[in-house]
ZAZA-45952 format. One record per residue (C-alpha): x, y, z; residue in one letter. Coordinates in nm, 3 decimals. Layout:
BEGIN
((X Y Z) 'a')
...
This chain:
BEGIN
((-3.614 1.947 -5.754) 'x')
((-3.279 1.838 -5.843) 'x')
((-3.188 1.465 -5.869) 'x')
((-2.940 1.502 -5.585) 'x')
((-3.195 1.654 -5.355) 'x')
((-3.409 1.370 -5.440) 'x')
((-3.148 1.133 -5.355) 'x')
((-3.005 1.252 -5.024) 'x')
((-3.417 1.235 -4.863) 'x')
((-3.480 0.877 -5.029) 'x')
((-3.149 0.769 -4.821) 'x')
((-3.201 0.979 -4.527) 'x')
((-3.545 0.857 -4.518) 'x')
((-3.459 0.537 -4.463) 'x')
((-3.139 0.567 -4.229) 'x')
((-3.377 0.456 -3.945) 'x')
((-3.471 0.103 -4.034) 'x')
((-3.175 -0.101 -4.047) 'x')
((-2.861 -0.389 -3.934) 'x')
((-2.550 -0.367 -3.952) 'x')
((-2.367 -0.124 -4.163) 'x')
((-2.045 -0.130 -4.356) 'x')
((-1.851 0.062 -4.641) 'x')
((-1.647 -0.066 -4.882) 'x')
((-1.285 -0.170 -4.927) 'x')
((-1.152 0.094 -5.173) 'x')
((-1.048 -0.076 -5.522) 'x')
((-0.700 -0.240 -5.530) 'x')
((-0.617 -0.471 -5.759) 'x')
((-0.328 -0.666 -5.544) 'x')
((-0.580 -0.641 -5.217) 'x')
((-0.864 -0.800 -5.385) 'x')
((-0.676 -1.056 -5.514) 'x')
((-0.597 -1.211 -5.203) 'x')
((-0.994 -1.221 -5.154) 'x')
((-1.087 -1.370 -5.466) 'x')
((-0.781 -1.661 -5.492) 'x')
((-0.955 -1.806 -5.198) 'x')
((-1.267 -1.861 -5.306) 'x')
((-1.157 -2.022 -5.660) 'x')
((-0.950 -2.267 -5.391) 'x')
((-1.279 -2.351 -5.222) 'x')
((-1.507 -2.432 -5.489) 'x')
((-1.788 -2.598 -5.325) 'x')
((-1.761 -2.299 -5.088) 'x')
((-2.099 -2.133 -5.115) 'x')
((-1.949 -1.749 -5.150) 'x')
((-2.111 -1.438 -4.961) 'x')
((-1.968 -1.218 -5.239) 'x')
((-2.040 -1.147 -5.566) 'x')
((-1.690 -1.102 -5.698) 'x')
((-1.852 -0.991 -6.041) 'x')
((-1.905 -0.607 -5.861) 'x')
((-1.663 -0.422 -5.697) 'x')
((-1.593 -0.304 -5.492) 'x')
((-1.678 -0.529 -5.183) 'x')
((-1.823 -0.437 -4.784) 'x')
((-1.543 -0.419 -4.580) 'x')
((-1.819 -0.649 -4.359) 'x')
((-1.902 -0.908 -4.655) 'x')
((-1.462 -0.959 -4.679) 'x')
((-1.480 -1.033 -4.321) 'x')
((-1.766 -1.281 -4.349) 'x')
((-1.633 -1.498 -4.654) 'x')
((-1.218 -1.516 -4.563) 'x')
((-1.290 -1.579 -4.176) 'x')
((-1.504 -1.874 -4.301) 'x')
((-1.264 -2.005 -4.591) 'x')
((-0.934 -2.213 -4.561) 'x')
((-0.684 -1.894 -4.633) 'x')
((-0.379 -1.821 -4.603) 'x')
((-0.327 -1.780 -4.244) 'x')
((-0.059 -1.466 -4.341) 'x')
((-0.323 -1.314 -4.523) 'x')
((-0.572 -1.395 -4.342) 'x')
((-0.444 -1.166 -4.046) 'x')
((-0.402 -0.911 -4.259) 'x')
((-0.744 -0.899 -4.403) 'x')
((-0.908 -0.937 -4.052) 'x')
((-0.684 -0.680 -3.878) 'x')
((-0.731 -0.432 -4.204) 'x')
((-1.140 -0.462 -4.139) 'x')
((-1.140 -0.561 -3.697) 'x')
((-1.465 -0.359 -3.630) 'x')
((-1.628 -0.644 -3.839) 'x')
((-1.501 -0.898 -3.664) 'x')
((-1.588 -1.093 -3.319) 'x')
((-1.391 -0.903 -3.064) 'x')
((-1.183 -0.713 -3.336) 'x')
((-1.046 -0.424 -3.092) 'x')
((-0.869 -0.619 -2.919) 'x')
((-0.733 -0.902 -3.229) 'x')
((-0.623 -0.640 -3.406) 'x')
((-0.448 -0.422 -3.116) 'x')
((-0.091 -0.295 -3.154) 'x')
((0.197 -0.410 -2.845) 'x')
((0.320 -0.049 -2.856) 'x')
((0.090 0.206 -2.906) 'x')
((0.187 0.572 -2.992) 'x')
((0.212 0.822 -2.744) 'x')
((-0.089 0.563 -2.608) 'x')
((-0.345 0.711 -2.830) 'x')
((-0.206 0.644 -3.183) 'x')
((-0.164 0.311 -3.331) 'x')
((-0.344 0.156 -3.075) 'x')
((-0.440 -0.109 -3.341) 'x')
((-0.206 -0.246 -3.600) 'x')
((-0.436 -0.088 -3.901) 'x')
((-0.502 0.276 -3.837) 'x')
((-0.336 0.597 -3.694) 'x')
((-0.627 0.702 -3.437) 'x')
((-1.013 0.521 -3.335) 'x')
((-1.269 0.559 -3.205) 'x')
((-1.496 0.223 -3.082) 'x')
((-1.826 0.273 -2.946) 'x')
((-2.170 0.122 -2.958) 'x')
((-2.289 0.491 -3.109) 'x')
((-1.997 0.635 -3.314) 'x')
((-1.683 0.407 -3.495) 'x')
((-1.425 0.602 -3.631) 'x')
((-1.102 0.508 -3.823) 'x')
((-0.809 0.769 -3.909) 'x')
((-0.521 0.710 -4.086) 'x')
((-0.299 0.861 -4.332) 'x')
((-0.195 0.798 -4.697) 'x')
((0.144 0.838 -4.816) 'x')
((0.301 0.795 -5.199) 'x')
((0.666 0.873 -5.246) 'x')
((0.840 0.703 -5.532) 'x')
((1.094 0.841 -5.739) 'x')
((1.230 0.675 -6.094) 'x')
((1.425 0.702 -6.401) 'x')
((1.325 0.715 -6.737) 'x')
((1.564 0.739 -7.013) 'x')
((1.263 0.899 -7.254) 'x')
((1.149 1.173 -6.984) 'x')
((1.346 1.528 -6.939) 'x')
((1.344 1.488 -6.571) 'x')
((1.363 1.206 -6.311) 'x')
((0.985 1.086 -6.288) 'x')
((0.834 1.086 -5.888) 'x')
((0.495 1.064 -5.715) 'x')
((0.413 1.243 -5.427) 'x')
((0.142 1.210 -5.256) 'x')
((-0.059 1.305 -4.886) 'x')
((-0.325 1.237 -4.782) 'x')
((-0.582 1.115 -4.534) 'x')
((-0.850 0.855 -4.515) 'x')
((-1.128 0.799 -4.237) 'x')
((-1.380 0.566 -4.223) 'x')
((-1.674 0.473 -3.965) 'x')
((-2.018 0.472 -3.875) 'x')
((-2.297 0.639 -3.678) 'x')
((-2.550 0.455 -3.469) 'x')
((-2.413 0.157 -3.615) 'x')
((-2.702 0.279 -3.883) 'x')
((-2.504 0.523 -4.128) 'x')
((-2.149 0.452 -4.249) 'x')
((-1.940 0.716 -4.418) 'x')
((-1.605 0.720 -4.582) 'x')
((-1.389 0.988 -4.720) 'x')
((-1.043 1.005 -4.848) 'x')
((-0.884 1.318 -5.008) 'x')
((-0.540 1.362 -5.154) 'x')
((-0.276 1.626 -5.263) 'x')
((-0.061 1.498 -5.533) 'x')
((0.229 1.578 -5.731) 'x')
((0.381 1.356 -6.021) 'x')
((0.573 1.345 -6.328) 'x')
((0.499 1.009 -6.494) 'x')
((0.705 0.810 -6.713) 'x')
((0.720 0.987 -7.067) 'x')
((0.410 0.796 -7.284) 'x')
((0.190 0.858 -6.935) 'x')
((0.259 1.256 -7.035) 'x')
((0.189 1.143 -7.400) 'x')
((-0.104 1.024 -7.263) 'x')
((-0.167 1.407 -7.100) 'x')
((-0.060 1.577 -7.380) 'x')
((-0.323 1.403 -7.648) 'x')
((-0.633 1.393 -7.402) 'x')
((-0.614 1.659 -7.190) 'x')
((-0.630 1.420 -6.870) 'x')
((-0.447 1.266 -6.589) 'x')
((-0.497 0.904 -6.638) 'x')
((-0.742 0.835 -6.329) 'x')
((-0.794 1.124 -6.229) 'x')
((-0.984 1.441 -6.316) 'x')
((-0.873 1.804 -6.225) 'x')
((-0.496 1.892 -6.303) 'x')
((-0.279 2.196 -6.354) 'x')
((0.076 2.223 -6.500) 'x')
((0.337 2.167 -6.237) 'x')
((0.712 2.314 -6.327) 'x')
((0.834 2.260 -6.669) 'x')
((0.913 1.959 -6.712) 'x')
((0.603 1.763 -6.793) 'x')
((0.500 1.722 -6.406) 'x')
((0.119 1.777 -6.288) 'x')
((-0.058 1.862 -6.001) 'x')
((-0.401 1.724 -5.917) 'x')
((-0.629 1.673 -5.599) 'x')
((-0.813 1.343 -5.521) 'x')
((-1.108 1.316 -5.342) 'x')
((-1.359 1.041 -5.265) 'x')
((-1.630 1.008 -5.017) 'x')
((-1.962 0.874 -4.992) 'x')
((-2.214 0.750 -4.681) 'x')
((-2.383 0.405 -4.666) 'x')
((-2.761 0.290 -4.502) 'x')
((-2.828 -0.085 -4.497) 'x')
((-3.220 0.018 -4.591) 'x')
((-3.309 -0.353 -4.494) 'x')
((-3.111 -0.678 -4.393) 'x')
((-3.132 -0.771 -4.796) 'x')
((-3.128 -0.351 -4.980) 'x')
((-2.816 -0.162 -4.923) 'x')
((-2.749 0.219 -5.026) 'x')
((-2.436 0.424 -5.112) 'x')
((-2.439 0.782 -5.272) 'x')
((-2.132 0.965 -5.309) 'x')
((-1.795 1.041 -5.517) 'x')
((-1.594 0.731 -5.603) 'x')
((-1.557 0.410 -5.853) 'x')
((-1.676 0.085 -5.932) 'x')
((-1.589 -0.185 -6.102) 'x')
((-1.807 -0.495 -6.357) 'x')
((-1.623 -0.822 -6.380) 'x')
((-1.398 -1.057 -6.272) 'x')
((-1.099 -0.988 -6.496) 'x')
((-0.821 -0.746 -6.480) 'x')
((-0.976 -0.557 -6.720) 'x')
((-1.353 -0.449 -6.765) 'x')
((-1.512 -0.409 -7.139) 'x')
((-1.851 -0.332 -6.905) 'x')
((-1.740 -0.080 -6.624) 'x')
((-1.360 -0.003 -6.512) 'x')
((-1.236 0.213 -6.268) 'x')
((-0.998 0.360 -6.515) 'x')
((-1.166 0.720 -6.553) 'x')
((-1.203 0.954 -6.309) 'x')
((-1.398 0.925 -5.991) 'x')
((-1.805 1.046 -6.028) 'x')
((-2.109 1.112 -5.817) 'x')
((-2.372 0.855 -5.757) 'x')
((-2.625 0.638 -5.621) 'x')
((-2.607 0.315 -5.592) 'x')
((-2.911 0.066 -5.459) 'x')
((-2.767 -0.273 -5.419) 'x')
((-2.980 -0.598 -5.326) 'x')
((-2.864 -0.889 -5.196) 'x')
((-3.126 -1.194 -5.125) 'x')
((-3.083 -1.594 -5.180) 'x')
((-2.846 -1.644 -5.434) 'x')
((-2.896 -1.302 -5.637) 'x')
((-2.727 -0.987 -5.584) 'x')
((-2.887 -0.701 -5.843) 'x')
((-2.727 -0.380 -5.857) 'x')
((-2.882 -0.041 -5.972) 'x')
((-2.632 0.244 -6.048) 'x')
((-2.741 0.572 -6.131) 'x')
((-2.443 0.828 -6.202) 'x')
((-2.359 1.169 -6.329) 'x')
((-2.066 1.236 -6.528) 'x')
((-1.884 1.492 -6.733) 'x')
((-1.923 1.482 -7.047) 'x')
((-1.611 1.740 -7.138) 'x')
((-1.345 1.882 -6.979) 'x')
((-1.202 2.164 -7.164) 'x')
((-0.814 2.199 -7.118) 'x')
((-0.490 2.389 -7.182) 'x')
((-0.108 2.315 -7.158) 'x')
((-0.190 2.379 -6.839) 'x')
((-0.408 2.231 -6.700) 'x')
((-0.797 2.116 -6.671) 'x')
((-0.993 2.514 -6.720) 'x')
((-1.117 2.568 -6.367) 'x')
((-1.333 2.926 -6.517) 'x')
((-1.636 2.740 -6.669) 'x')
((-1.864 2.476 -6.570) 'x')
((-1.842 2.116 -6.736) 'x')
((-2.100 1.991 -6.919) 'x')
((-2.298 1.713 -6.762) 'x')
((-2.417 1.331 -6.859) 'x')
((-2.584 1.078 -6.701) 'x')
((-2.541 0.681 -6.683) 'x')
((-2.818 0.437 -6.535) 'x')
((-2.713 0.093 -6.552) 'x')
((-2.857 -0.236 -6.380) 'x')
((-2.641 -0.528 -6.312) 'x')
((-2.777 -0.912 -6.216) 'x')
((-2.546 -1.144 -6.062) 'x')
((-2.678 -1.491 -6.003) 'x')
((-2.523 -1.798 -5.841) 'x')
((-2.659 -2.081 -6.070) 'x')
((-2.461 -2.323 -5.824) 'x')
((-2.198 -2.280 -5.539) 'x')
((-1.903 -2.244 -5.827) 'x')
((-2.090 -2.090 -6.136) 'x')
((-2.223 -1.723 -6.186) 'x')
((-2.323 -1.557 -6.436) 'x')
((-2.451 -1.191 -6.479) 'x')
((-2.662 -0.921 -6.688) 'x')
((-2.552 -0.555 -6.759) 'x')
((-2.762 -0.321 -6.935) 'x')
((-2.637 0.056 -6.916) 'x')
((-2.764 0.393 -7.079) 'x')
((-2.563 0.698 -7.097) 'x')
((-2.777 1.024 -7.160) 'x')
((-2.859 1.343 -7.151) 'x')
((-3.119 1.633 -7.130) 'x')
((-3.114 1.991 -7.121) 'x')
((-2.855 2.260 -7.261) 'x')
((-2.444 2.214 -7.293) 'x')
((-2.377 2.273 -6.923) 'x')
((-2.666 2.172 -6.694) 'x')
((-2.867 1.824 -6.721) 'x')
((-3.207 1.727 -6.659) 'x')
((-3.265 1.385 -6.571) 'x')
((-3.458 1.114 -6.746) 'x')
((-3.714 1.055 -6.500) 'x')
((-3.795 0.709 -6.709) 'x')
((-3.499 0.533 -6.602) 'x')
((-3.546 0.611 -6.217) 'x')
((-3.727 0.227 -6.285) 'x')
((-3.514 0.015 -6.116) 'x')
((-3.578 -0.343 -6.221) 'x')
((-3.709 -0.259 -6.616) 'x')
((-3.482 -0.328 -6.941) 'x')
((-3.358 0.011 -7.073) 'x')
((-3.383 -0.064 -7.427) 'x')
((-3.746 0.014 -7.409) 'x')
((-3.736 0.318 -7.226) 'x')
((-3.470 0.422 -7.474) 'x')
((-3.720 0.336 -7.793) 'x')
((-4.000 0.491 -7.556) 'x')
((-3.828 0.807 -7.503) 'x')
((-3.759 0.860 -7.901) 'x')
((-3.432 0.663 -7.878) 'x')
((-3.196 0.960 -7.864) 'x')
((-2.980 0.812 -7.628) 'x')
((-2.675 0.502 -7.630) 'x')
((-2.816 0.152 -7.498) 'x')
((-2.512 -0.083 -7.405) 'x')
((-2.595 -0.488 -7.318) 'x')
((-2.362 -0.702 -7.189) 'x')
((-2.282 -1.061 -6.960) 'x')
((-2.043 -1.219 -6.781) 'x')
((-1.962 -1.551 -6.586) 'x')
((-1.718 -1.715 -6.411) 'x')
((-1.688 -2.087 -6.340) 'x')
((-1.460 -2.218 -6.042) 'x')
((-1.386 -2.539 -6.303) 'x')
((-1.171 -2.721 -6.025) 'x')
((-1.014 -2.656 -5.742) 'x')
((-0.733 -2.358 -5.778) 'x')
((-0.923 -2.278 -6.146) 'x')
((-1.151 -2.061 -6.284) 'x')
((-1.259 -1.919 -6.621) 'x')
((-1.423 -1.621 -6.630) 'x')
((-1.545 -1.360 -6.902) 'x')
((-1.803 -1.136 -7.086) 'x')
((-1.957 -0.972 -7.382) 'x')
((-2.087 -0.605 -7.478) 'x')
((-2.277 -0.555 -7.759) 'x')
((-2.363 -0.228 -7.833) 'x')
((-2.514 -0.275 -8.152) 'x')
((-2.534 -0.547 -8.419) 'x')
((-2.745 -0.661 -8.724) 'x')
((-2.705 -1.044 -8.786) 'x')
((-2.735 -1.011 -9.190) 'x')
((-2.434 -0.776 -9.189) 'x')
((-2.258 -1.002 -8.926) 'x')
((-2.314 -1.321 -9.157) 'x')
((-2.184 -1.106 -9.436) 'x')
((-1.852 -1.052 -9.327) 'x')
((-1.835 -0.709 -9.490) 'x')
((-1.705 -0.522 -9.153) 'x')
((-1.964 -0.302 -9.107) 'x')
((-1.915 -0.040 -8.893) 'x')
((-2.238 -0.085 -8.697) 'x')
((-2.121 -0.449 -8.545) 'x')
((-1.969 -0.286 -8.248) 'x')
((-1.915 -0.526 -7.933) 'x')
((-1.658 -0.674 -7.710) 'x')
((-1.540 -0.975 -7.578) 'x')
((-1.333 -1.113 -7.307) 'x')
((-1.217 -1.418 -7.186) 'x')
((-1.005 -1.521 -6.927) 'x')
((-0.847 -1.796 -6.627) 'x')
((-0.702 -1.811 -6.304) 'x')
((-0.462 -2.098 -6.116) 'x')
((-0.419 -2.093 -5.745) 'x')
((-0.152 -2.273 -5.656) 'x')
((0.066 -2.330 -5.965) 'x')
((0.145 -2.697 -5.998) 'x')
((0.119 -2.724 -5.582) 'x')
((0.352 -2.429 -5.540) 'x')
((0.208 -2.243 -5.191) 'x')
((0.106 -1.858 -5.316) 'x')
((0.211 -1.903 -5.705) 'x')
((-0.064 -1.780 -5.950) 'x')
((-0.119 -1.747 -6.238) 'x')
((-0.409 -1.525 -6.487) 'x')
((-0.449 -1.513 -6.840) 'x')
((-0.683 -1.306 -6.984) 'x')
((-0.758 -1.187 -7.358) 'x')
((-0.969 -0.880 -7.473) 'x')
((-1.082 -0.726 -7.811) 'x')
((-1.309 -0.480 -7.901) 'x')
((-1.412 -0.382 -8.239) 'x')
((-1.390 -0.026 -8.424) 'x')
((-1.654 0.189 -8.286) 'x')
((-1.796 0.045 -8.013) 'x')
((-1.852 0.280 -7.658) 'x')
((-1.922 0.570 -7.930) 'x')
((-2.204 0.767 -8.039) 'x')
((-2.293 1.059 -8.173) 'x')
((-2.207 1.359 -7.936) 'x')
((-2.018 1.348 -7.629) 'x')
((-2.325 1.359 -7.423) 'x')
((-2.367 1.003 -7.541) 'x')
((-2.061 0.822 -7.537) 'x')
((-1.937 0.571 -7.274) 'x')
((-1.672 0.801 -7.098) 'x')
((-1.636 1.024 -6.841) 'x')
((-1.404 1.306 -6.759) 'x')
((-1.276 1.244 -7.138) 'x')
((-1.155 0.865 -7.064) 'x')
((-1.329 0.566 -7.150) 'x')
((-1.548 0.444 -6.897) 'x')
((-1.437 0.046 -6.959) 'x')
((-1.100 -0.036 -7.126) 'x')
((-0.827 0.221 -7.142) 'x')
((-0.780 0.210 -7.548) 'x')
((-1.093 0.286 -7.563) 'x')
((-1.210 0.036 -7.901) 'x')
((-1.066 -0.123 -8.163) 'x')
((-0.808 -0.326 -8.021) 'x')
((-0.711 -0.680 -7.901) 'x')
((-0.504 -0.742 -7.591) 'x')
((-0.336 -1.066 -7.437) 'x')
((-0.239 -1.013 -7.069) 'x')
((-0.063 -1.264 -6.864) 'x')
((-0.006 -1.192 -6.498) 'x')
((0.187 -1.408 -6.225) 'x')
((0.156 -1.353 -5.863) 'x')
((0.383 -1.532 -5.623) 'x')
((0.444 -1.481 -5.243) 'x')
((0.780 -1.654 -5.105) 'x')
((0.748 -1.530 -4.811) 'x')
((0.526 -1.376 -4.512) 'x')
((0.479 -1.044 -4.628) 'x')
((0.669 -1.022 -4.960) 'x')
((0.438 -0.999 -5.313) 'x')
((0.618 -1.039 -5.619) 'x')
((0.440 -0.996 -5.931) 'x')
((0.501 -1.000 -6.328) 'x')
((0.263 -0.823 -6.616) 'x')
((0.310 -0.870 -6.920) 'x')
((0.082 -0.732 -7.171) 'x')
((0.089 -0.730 -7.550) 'x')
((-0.190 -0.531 -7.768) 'x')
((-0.227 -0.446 -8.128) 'x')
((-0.507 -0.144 -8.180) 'x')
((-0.551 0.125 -8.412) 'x')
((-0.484 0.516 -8.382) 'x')
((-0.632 0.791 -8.594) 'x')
((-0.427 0.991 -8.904) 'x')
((-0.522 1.384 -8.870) 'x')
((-0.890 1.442 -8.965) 'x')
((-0.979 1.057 -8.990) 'x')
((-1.209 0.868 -8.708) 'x')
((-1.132 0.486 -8.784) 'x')
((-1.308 0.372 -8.447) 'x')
((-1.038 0.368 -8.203) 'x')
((-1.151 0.661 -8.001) 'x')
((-1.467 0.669 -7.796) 'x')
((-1.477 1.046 -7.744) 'x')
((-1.501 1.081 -8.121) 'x')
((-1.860 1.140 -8.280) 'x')
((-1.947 0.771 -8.521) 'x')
((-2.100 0.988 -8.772) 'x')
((-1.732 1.105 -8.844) 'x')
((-1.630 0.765 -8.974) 'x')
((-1.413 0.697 -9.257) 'x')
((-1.656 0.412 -9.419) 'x')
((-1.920 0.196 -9.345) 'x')
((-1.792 -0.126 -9.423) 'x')
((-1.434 -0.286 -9.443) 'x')
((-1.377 -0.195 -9.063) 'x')
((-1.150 -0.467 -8.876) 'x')
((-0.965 -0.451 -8.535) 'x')
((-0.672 -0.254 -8.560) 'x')
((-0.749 -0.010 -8.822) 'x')
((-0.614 0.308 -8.862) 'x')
((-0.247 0.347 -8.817) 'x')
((-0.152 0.020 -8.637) 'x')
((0.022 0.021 -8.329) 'x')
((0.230 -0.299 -8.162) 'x')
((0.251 -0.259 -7.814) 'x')
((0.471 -0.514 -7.577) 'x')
((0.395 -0.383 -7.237) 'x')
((0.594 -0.579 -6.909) 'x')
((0.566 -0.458 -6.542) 'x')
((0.790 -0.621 -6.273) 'x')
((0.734 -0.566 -5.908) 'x')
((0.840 -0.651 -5.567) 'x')
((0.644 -0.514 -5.287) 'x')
((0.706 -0.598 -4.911) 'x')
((0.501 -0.498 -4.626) 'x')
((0.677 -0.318 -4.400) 'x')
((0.379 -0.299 -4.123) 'x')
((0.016 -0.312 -4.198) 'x')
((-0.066 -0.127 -4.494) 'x')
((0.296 0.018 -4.578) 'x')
((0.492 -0.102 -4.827) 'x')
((0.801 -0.056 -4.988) 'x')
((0.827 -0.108 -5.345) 'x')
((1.070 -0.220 -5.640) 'x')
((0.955 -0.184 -5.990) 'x')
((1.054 -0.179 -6.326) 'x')
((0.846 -0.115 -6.653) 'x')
((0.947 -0.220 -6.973) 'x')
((0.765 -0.098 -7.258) 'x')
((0.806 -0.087 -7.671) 'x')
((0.583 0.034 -7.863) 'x')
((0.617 0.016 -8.304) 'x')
((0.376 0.185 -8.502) 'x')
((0.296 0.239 -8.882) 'x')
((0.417 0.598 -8.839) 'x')
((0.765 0.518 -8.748) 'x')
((0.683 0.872 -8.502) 'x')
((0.525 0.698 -8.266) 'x')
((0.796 0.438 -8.165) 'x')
((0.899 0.450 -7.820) 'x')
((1.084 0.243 -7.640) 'x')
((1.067 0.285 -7.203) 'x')
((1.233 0.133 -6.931) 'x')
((1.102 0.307 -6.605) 'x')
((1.293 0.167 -6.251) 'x')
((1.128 0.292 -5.945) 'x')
((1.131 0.271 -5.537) 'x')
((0.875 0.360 -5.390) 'x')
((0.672 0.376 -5.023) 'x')
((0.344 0.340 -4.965) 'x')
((0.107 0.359 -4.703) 'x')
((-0.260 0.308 -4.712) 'x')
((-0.276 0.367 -5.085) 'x')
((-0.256 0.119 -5.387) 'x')
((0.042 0.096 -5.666) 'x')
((-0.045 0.339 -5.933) 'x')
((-0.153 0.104 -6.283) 'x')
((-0.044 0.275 -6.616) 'x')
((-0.075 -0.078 -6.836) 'x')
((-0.183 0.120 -7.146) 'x')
């Protein structure tokens, strides 16, 4: 029997024993931030989420900013975006003027339904943004449609879904980006559209929840998550494409332990254009475990273990029944099982230090030996990364001014292995940061809100990492097999042909109505490189509206 037949009776099974259910706010960098500010500006607060995995129950939002000291803008917002969680939420978040009396009857979506059997919640997604870009041979745009519905049944099973039609040509190193992966950043599926470096893809996402117990929650379907408290991840991003899973999370005390189980693709074969829709993709799967614990109300660390594998011929995948175990460490399974397959360990923390500050960070190590460490000798085999990072809430008193500072490196090698039914990426992008390995990274971000409803924020992100000559692996990229390697030893960050990147992302984003926004952006971005090729200098000016969708994030 097949590991997804498996799956769908273990959750069915127990769809009849259960409390309250809830999905999950989808990912959004700017959205989330509003829910995590608040908690580093209550410290003592004892939190109800674990802001180390993302992303969060729409229920579990409503639970911990209804009981915090938040901005009372944002707080309405937050509320009305998740009402059928909160006390009498129909009728706090209902809309003056409804639509024809059916539509928009709350502020949040386009059409509901409310009753004690069946909750639904329709509403439509909308991208349009159109730019310039001095490097591109035509005018850059996004267009997207879509539509998103959430809800539950028997207030026992919830279910989510949101699919998209898009259309886009991206700022000119995004296409570079295309044109040297054979990917849409984000995304999987793509074909050519028109001639001038534009693509066409289709999003989809969907999955169904059962709250097994008050304490064991289940998800299984198509979507991302996210390890970590930073802007980026070294342990899990969402930067790849979506993939299929399930996902067993437990929440008791102060402990929340998460077991992810996950198939992936391990190639996607590709042409100028497009993904090859005439053959099926060869498979991979990753387990992983995650432990958050809150030592105290304002400390937390956590434990990540994660095993990406695979069994069976080039296109179809058996799966390792041995790491089905949900609560053992992988490592041994991995020695058990032969040790044919790539064991990743990793932490993380984060430390509310005073009010309006935290640090926060973690480690990966995917392999080390101490006696080459101490030698200093840059052997190829010391492969980890690191990350370390702070917020401020409420710059120097200023209301709604923050500030985040976060640096990352990770050395030459590390996320690969030997085929690419080992290494740590899916859909041919890396499964944590988007350079893959062998790079460090400084990234300052401000946040400031003047006003009700108006966001202005400022990226700026500088990076030094290392790029490949023709026929040379010098670490850099993860979907390349280690054994390829140029040497053993004398490997440092940045090898390769060096690259110099100064990355800065401007944006001014006001919110029209709940959930739309109109947007003003510019990207700056100068790149230098040891092959003099590879400069490239962008400035990318956009305007864009959005509804029900987040800002597209190309910091790379």
């Amino acid at each position: 029997m097949k590991l997804k037949s498996l799956v769908l009776l273990a959750v069915w099974g127990c769809s009849y024993v259960v409390s309250a259910q809830s999905v999950y706010a989808p990912l959004n960098q700017d959205y989330y931030h509003l829910i995590d500010r608040e908690e580093v500006l209550n410290r003592d607060f004892s939190p109800s989420i674990h802001s180390s995995y993302k992303p969060y129950r729409r229920v579990d939002i409503v639970t911990q900013v209804d009981s915090l000291a938040v901005n009372a803008n944002n707080k309405k917002y937050l509320l009305t975006d998740n009402w059928e969680h909160v006390e009498d939420g129909e009728k706090f978040a209902m809309s003056r003027k409804p639509f024809l009396k059916w539509f928009y009857r709350s502020k949040s979506d386009f059409y509901h339904v409310n009753t004690e059997m069946f909750k639904l919640k329709i509403s439509p997604v909308l991208y349009l943004g159109l730019g310039n870009d001095s490097n591109a041979a035509a005018r850059p745009f996004v267009n997207t449609r879509g539509l998103e519905l959430r809800g539950s049944i028997d207030e026992k099973v919830g279910f989510y879904s949101y699919i998209g039609e898009n259309q886009a040509l991206f700022p000119q190193y995004v296409q570079d980006y295309t044109s040297a992966y054979g990917v849409v950043p984000n995304e999987a599926f793509w074909k050519k559209y028109g001639d001038d470096g534009a693509v066409d893809f289709f999003t989809a996402r969907g999955y169904f929840t059962v709250q097994a117990t008050k304490h064991i929650g289940i998800q299984f379907g198509h979507d991302k998550n996210f390890v970590g408290n930073g802007y980026r991840s070294l342990l899990l991003s969402d930067f790849s494409a979506p993939s299929t899973f399930l996902k067993i999370q437990t929440k008791i005390w102060k402990i929340q332990y998460t077991n992810l189980f996950t198939e992936l693709v391990a190639d996607a074969p590709y042409t100028t254009f497009g993904s090859n829709g005439t053959e099926v993709f060869p498979k991979k799967f990753l387990t992983a475990h995650h432990l958050s614990i809150n030592l105290t109300d304002n400390f937390n660390v956590g434990v990540f273990e994660a095993i990406m594998f695979h069994r069976g011929d080039s296109t179809s995948s058996a799966f390792e029944w041995n790491y089905l175990n949900p609560i053992i460490f992988y490592r041994s399974i991995e020695q058990f099982t032969g040790s044919p397959d790539n064991a990743l360990f990793g932490m993380d923390f984060k430390w509310n230090v005073i009010r309006g500050v935290q640090l926060y960070g973690q480690g990966l190590l995917d392999e080390m030996v101490i006696g080459e460490l101490k030698s200093g000798e840059g052997w190829w085999g010391n492969k980890y990364s690191l990350q370390l990072g702070a917020k401020y809430i409420n710059v120097l008193g200023v209301k709604n001014l923050d500030l985040q500072a976060e640096y990352n490196l990770s050395r030459p090698f590390t996320y690969a292995h030997e085929s690419i039914f080992t290494n740590y990426a899916h859909y041919r992008q890396p499964l944590a940061h988007p350079l893959g390995a062998n790079f460090k990274e400084l990234v300052v971000i401000a946040r400031y809100q003047p006003v009700k409803y108006l966001f202005l924020s400022g990226k700026v992100i500088s990076t030094l990492y290392g790029t490949d000559p023709a026929g040379a692996n010098y670490g850099g990229d993860v979907l390349k097999d280690y054994t390829t390697r140029v040497s053993d030893y004398g490997n440092e960050i940045g090898q390769g042909i060096g690259n110099r990147v100064l990355f800065v992302d401007l944006m001014a984003s006001y919110m029209l109505r709940q959930n739309l926004f109109i947007d003003l952006r510019h990207i700056y971005r100068n790149q230098e490189s040891d092959d003099r090729t590879l400069d490239q200098t962008t400035n990318y000016t956009s305007v864009a509206l959005r509804l029900n969708i987040a800002a597209r994030d190309h910091s790379f």
